[in-house]
NUVO-874973 format. One line per 2 residues: number of its first residue (from 1); their letters; for each residue x, y, z of N, C-alpha, C, CB. Coordinates in pm, whole numbers. Each point is the difference from the previous one (the first is absolute). Glycine has a CB too. Example, Ala and Ser with C-alpha at 12.3 -4.5 7.8 and 13.67 -1.06 7.14 Angstrom:
// NUVO-874973
1) AS) 1319 -569 780 -89 119 0 90 120 0 -189 -117 125 | 154 222 -197 82 119 6 -77 109 73 118 -63 -215
This chain:
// NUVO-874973
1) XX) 84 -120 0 -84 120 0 88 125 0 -184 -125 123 | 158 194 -243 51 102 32 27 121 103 -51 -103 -160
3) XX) 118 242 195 -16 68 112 -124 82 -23 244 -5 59 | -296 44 -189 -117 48 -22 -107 -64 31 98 92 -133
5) XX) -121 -223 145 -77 -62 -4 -18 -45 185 51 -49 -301 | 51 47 319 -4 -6 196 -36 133 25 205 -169 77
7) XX) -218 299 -100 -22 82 -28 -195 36 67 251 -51 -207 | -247 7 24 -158 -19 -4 -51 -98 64 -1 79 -185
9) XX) 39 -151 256 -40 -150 4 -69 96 198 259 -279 -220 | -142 290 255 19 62 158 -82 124 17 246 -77 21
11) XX) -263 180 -131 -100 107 14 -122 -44 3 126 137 -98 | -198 -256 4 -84 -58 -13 -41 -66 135 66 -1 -233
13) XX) -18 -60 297 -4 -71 147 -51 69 128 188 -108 -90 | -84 259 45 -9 65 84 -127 103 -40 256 -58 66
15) XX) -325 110 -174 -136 38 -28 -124 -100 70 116 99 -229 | -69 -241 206 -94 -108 46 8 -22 154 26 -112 -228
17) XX) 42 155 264 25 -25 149 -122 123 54 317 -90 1 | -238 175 -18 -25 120 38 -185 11 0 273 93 -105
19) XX) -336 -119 -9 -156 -30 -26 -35 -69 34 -19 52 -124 | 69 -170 191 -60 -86 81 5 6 117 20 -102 -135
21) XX) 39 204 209 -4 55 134 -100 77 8 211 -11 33 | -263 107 -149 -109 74 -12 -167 -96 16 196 168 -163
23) XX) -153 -297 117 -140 -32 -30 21 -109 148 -65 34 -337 | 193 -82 374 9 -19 136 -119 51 106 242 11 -75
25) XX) -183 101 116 -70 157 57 -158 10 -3 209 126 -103 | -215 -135 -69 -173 -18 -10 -88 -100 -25 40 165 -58
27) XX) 22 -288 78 -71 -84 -21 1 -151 113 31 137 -249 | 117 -131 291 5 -122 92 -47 9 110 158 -55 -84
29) XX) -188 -50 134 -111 19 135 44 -70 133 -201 -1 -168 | 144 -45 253 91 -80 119 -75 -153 -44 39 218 252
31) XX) 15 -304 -288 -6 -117 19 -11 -112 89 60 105 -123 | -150 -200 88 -1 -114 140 70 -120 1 -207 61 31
33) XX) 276 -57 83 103 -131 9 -23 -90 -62 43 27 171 | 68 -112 -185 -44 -124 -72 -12 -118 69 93 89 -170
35) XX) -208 -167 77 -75 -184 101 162 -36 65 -244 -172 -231 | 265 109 340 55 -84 70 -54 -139 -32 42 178 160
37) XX) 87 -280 -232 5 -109 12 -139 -73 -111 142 57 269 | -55 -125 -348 -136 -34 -100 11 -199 -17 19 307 -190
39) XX) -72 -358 125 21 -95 -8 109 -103 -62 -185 102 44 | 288 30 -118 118 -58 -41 69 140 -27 -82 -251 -101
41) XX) 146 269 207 78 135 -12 119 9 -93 -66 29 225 | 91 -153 -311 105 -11 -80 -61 36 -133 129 -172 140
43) XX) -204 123 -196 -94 -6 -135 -92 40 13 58 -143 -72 | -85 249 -113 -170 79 -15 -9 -66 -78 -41 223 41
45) XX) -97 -217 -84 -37 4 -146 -95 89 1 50 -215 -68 | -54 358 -15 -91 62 -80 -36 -52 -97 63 151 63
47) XX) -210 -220 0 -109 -24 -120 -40 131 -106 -107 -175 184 | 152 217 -284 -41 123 -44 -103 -59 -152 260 171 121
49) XX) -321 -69 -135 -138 -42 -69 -14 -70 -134 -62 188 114 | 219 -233 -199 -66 -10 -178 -46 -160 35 202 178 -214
51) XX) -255 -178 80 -74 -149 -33 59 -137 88 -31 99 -265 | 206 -108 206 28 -103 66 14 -47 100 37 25 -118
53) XX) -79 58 243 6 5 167 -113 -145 18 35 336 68 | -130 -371 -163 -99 -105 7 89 -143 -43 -226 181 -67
55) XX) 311 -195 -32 87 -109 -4 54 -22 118 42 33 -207 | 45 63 273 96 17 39 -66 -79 158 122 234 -183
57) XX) -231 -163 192 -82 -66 154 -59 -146 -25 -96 252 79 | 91 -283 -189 -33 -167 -85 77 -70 27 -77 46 -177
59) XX) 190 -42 133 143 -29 23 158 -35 80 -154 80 -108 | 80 36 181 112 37 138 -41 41 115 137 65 -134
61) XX) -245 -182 193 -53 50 100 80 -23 112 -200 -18 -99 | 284 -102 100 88 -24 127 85 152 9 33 -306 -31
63) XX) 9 305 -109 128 162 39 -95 81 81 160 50 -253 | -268 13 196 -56 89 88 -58 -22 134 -24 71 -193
65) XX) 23 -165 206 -62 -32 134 106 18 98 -167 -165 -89 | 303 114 44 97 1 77 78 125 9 -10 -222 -39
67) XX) -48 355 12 41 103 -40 -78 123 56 81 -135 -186 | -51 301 261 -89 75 10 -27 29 -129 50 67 208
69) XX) -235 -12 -198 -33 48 -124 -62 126 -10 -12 -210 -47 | 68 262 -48 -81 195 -17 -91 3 -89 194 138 27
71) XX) -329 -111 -30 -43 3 -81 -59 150 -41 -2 -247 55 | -57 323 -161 50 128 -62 -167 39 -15 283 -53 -149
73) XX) -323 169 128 -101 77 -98 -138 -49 71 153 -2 -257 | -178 -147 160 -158 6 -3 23 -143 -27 -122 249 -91
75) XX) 189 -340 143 37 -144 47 -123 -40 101 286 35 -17 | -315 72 100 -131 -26 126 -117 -39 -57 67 176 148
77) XX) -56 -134 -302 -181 -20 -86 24 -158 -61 -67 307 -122 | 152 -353 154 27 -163 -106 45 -120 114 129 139 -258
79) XX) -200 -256 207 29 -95 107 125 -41 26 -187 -65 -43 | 267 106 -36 228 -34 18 -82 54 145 290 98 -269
81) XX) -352 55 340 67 50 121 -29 -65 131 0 201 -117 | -68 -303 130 -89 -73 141 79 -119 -53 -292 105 66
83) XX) 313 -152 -227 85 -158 9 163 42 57 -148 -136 -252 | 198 231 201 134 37 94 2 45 137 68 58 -191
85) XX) -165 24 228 5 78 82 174 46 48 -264 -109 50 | 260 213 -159 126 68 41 27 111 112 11 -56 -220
87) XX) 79 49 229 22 59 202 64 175 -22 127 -315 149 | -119 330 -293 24 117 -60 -105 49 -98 224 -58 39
89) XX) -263 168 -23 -72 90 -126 54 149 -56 -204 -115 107 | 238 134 -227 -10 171 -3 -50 74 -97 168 -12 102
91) XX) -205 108 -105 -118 54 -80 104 114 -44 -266 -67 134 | 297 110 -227 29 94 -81 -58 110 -111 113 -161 74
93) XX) -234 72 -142 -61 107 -124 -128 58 103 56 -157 -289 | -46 284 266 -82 125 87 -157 -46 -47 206 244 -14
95) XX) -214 -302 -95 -147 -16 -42 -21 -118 139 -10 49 -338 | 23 -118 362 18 -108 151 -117 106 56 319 -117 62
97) XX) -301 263 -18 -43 43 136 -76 85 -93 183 -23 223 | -170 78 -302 -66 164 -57 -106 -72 -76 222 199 -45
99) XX) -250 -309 -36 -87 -8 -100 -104 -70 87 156 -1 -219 | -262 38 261 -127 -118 78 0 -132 -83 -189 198 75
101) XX) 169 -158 -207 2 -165 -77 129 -121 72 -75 150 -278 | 139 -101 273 107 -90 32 38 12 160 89 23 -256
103) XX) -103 84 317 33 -17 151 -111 -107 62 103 264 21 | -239 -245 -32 -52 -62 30 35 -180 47 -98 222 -122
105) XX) 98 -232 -47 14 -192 -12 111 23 79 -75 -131 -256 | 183 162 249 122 -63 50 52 18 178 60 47 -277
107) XX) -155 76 298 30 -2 174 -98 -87 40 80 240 53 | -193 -210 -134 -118 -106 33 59 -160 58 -153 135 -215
109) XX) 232 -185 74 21 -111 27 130 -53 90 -139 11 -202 | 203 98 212 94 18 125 -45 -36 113 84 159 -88
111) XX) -192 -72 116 -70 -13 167 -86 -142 15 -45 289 20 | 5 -317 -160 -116 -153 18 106 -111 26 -217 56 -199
113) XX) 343 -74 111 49 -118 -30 133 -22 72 -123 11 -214 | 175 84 275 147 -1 88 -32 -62 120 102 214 -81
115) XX) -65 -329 141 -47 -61 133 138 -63 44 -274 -56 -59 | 370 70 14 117 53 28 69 138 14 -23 -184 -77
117) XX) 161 163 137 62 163 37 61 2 -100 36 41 234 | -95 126 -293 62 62 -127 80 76 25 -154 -15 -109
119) XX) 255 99 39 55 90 15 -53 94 -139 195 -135 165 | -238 244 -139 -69 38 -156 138 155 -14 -391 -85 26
121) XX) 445 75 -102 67 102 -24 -80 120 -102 206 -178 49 | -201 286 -1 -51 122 -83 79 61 -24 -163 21 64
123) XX) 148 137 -171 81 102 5 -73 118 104 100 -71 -258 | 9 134 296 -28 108 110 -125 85 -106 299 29 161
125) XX) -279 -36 -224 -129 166 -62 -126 -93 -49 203 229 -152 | -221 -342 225 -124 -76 47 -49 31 118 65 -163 -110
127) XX) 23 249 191 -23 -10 154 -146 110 25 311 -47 71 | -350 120 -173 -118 68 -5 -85 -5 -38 78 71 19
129) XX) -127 -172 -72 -69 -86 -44 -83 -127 68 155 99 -138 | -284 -50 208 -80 -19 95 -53 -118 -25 -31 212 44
131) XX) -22 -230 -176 -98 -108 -44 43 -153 -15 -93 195 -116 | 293 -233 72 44 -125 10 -15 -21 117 132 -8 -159
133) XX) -107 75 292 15 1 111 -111 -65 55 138 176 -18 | -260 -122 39 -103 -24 -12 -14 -128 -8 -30 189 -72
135) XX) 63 -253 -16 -46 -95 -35 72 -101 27 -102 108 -127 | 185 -87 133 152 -120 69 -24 -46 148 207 144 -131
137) XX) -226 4 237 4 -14 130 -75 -113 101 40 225 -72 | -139 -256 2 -64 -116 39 44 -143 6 -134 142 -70
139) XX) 245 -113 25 88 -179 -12 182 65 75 -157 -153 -346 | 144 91 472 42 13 54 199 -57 -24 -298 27 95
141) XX) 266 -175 -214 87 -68 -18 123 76 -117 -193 -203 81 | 123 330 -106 88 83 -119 75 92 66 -163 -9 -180
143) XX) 261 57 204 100 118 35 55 72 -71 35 -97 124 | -23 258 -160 18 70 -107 92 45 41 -176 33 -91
145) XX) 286 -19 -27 136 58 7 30 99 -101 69 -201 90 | -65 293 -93 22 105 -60 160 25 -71 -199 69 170
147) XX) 183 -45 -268 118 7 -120 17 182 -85 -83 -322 -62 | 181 315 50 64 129 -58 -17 6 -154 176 0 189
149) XX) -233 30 -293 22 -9 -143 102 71 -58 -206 -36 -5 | 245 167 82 51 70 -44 173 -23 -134 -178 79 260
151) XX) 138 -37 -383 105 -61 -95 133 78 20 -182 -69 -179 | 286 -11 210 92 43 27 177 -34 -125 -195 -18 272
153) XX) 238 138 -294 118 -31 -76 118 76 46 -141 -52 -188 | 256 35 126 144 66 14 104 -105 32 -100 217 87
155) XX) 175 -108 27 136 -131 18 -26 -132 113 190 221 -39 | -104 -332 -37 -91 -89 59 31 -48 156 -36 -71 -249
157) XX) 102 162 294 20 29 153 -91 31 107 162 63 -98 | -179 33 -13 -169 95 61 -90 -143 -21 2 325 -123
159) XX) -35 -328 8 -129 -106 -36 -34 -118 110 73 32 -257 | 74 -82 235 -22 -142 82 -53 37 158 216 -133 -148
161) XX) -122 226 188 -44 98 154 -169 -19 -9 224 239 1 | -263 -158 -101 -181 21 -16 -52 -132 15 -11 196 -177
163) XX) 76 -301 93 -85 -38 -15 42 -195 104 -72 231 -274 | 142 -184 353 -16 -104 159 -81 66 62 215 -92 49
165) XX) -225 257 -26 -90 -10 106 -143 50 -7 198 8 105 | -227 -28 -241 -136 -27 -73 -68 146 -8 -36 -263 99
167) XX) 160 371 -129 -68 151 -13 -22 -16 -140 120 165 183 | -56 -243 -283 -70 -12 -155 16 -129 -19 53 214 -112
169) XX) -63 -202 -26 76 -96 -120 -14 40 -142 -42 -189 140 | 101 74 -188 44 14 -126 -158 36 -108 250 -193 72
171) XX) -301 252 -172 -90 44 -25 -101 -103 27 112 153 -135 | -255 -103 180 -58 -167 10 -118 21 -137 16 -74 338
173) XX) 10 51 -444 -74 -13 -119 -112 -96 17 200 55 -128 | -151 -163 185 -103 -126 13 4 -60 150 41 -70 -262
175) XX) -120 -34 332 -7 -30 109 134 -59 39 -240 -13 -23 | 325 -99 -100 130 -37 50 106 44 51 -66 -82 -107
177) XX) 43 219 66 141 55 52 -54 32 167 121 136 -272 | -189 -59 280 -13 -8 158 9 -119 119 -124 161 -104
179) XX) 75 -257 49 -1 -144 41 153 -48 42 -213 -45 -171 | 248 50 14 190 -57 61 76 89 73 46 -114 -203
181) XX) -100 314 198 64 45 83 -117 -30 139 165 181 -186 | -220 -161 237 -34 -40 142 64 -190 7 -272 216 18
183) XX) 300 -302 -65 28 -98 1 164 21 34 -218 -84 -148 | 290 141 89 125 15 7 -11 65 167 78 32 -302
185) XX) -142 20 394 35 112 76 -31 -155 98 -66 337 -97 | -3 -455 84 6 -80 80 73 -107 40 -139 87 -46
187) XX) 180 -190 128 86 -76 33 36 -140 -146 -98 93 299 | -23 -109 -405 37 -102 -73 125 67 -101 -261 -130 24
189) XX) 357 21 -44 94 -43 -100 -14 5 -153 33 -123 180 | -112 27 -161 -54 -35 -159 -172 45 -37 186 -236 17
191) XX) -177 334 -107 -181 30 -33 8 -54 -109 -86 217 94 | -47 -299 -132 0 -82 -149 -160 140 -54 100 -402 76
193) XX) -57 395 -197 -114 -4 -52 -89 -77 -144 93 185 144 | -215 -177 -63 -76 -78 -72 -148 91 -75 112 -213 181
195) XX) -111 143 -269 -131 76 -82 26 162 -72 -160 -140 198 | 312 158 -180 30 120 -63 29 19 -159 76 21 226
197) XX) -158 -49 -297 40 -16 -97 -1 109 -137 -52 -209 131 | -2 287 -62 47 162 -90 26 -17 -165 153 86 232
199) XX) -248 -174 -256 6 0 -189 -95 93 -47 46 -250 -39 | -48 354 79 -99 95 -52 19 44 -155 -14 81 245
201) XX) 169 -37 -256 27 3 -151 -67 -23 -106 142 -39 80 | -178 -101 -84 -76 -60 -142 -152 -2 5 194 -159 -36
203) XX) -197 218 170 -196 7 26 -22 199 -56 -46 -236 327 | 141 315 -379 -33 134 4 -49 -10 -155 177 123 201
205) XX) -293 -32 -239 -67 8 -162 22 151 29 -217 -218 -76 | 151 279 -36 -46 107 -24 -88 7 -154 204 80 171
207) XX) -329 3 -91 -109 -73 -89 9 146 -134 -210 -176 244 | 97 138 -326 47 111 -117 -61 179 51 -34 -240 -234
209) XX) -8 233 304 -38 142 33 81 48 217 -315 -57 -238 | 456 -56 198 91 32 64 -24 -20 170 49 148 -220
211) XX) -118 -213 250 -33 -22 127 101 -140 33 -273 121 -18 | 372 -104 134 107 -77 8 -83 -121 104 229 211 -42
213) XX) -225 -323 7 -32 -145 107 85 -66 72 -129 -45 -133 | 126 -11 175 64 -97 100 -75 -93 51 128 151 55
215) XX) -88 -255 -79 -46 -174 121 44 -38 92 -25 -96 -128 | -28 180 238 92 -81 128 -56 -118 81 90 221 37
217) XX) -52 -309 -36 -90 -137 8 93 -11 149 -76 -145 -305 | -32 89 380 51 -21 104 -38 -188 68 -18 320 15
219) XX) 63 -327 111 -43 -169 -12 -125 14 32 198 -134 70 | -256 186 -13 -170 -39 59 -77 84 -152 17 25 367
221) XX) 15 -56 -482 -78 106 -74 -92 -130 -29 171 235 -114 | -126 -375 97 -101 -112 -72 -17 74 -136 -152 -104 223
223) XX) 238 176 -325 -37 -16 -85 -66 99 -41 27 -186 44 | -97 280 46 -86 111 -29 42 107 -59 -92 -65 155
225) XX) 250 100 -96 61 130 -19 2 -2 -200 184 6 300 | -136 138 -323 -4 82 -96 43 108 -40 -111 -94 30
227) XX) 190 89 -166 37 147 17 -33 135 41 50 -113 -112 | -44 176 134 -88 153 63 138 115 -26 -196 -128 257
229) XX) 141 257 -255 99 83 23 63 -18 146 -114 151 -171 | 224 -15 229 64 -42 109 -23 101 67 152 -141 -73
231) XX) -229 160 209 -18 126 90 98 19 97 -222 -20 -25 | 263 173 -28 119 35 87 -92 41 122 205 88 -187
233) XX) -121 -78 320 -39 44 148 -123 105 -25 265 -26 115 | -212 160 -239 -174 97 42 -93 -66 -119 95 301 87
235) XX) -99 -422 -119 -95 -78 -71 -30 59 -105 -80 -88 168 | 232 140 -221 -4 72 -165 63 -169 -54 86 364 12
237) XX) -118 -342 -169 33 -100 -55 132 23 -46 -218 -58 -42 | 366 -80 83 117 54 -57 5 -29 -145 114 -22 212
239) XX) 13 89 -241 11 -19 -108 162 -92 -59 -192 228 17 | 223 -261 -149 53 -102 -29 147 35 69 -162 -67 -221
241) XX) 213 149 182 126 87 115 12 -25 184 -55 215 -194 | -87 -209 179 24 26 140 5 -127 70 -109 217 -11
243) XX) -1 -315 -64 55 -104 50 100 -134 -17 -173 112 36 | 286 -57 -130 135 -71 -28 112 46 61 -78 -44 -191
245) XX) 39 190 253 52 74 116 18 -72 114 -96 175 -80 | -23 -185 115 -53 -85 168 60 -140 -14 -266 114 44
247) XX) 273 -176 -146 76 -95 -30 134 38 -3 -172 -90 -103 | 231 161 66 138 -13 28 20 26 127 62 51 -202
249) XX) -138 21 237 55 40 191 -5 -100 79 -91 208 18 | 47 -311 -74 -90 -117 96 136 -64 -60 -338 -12 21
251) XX) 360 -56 -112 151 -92 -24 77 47 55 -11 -65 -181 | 49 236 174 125 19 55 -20 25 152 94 90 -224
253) XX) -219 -104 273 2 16 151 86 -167 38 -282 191 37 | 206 -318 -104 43 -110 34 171 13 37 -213 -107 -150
255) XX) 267 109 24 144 48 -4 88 24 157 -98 124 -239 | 18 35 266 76 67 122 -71 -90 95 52 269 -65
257) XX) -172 -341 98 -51 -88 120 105 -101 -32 -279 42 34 | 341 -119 -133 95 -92 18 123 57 73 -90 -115 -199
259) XX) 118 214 148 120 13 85 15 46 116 60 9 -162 | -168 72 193 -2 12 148 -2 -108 67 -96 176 -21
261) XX) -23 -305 -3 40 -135 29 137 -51 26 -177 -15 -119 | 244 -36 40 142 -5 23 62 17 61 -11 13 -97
263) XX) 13 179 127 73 85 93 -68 -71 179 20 270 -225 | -131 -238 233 -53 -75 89 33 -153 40 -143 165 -74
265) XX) 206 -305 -41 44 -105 18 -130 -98 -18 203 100 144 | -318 -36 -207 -128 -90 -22 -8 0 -113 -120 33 167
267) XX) 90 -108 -242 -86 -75 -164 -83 -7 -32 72 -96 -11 | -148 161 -130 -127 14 -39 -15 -117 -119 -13 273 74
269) XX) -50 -361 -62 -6 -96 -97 -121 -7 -88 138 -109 147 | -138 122 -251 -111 -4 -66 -61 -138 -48 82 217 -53
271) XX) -190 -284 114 -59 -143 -22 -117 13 -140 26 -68 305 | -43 226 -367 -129 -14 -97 33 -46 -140 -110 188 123
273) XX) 48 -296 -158 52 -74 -136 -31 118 -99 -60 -277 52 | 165 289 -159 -76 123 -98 -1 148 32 -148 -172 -40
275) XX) 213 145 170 1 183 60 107 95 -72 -53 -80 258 | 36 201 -300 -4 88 1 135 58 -12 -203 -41 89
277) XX) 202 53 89 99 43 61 138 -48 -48 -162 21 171 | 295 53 -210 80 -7 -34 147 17 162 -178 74 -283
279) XX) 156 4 355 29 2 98 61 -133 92 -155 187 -62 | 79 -246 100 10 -121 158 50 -97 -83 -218 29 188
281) XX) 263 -115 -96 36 -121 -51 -101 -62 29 214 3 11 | -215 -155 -142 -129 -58 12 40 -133 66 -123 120 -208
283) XX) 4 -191 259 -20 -116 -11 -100 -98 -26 132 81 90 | -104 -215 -184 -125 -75 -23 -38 -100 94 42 39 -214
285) XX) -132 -16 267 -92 -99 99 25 -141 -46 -200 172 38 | 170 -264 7 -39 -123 -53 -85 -46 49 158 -37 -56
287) XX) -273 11 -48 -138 -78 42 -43 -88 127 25 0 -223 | -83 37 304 11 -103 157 -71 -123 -95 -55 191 285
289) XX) -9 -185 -360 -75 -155 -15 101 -100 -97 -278 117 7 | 378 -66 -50 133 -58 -126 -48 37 -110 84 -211 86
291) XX) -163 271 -97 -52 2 -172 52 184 -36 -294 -218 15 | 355 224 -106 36 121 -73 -110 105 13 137 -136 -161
293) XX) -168 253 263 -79 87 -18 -92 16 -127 159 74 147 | -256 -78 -143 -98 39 -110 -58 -135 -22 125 206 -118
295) X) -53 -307 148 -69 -178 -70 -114 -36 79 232 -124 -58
């Protein structure tokens, strides 16, 4: 690298630093400790939402059983969440709490179907937001832990600092990245993930009077899901830029979560057949029944 280029490289760091102390300031909040002691303080698995998370629970039920499990979003509306009953939850997309259509079913089925102790992770700028609450408090077996969203960049001195003691992280575009960073801030080694399979790529059209689609198929869809446009947070429709954007922030968030991993002395392994992710190192399961997945 050139000296111009350390240059730019270090002014750049130091612009990014500097703005993320600003949004520090206005946006991070006080956070709630984290669960004590889980059922395998060595190993996660984030169940995260694409199609193949349904093989994967077909397949590899001993791994998961023998494993803590996180499960993400709107996992509470599909029977994977009472057949795992995972001892982790975290909610990331704001439509979760702001949209009635969807807050409803999913705290709903939070409070009916948890008869085990949850740990439900939120973001702090949920904390005003009366109505999930509401509706949770009646099930005594759920405990809410509050999380920082705030997107954080620069030198990675600063960063890593931010982001052990959970004042940010790395941008959270999608529910995964928050997940492996609150996962990283806890005692397991190894986080696997499963059902991440981020093939959105070949599901994007654009129709002739320019309206951009996407298929995001998830495992509990049975089939239903469909392309649709994509609603950004103020429920404007994005557009084709914007969302190959959010995609890159989301790969290259993986990236810097690996290496903070590392630095930390823990491993992010990626278990989703077909995934995506370019980042983690993978690994292939092998069928508990002997037969080659899919037979």
């Amino acid at each position: 690298m050139s000296t111009l280029d350390k240059i730019q490289q270090w002014t750049g760091n130091m612009q990014q630093t500097f703005l993320s102390l600003i949004k520090i300031v206005l946006r991070s909040k006080k956070i709630s400790p984290l669960p004590q002691g889980s059922k395998n303080d060595e190993e996660l698995v984030i169940l995260a939402n694409g199609p193949s998370l349904n093989s994967t629970v077909a397949h590899h039920r001993r791994f998961l059983d023998s494993r803590t499990l996180l499960a993400v979003n709107f996992c509470a509306t599909s029977p994977i969440f009472t057949e795992l009953k995972p001892e982790l939850y975290l909610l990331a997309d704001p439509f979760c709490w702001t949209v009635d259509a969807q807050r409803e079913p999913l705290f709903g089925a939070l409070a009916q179907k948890t008869d085990w102790n949850l740990h439900l992770f939120i973001p702090t700028r949920a904390r005003s937001n009366r109505k999930w609450q509401q509706i949770i408090r009646s099930n005594p077996n759920i405990k809410v832990h509050f999380y920082n969203t705030t997107p954080i960049e620069g030198f990675t001195s600063f960063t890593d600092f931010i982001y052990r003691k959970g004042i940010g992280m790395p941008r959270p575009h999608n529910v995964l990245i928050p997940s492996i960073t609150t996962a990283l801030r806890m005692p397991f080694k190894k986080i696997y993930l499963a059902g991440a399979d981020h093939s959105w790529l070949p599901e994007i059209t654009v129709t002739e009077n320019n309206e951009v689609l996407m298929h995001q198929k998830h495992f509990y869809d049975k089939g239903s899901s469909k392309a649709d446009t994509v609603k950004q947070e103020n429920l404007s429709t994005a557009r084709l830029h914007t969302i190959l954007y959010h995609m890159h922030v989301a790969f290259k968030s993986y990236f810097i979560l690996r290496d903070f991993a590392a630095k930390l002395g823990k491993q992010i392994i990626n278990i989703t057949p077909g995934s995506f992710i370019d980042a983690f190192d993978r690994m292939k399961l092998t069928d508990e029944s002997g037969n080659t997945p899919g037979e």
